[in-house]
N, C-alpha and C positions, 0 to 999 in steps of 0.2 A: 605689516601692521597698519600701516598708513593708508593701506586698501583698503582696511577693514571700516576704519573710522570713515574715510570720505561716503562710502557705499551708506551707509547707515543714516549720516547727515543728507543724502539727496535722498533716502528715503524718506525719512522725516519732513523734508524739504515739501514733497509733495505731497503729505497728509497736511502739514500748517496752508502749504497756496490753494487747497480742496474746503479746508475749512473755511477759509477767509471768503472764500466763491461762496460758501453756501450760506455762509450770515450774509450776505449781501444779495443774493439772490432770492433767499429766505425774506429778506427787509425790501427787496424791491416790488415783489409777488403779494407781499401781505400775508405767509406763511403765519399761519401761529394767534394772530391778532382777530380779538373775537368783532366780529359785525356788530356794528352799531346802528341800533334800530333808528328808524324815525318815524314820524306822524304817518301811520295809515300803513305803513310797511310792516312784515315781519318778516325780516332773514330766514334765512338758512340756520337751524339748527344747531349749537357748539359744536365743535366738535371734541370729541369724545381725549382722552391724554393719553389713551395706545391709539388710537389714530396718529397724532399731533405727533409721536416720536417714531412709529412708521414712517411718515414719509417724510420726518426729518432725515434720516438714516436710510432713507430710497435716495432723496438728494443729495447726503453727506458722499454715499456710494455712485452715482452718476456726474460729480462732480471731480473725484476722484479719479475717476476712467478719463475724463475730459481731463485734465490734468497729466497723466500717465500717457493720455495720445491715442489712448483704445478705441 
């Protein structure tokens, strides 16, 4: 029984240290945060919120591998 429980916590273990990676890599990259125009410039187009939770969820998922050691 005592298997069962440890097994489940380092599972867990490495979805919470995948999550934490990807809000900070999310916040280091600029993920998510709309362009802020200036005098004479015009960005790049919003992007769209199935975009924005796409490649949230490409990274949540690539973070996890990096995590797991894949």
């Amino acid at each position: 029984m005592e298997t069962l429980n440890g097994a489940s916590l380092g599972a867990r273990r490495n979805e919470d240290i995948a999550l934490d990676l990807m809000k900070f890599v999310a916040g280091a990259a600029g993920v998510g945060k709309p362009a802020v125009p200036s005098t004479g410039f015009t960005g790049p187009a919003a992007i769209k919120t199935d975009e924005h939770v796409n490649q949230l969820l490409e990274l949540y998922g690539r973070c996890l591998k990096a995590v797991q050691g894949q």
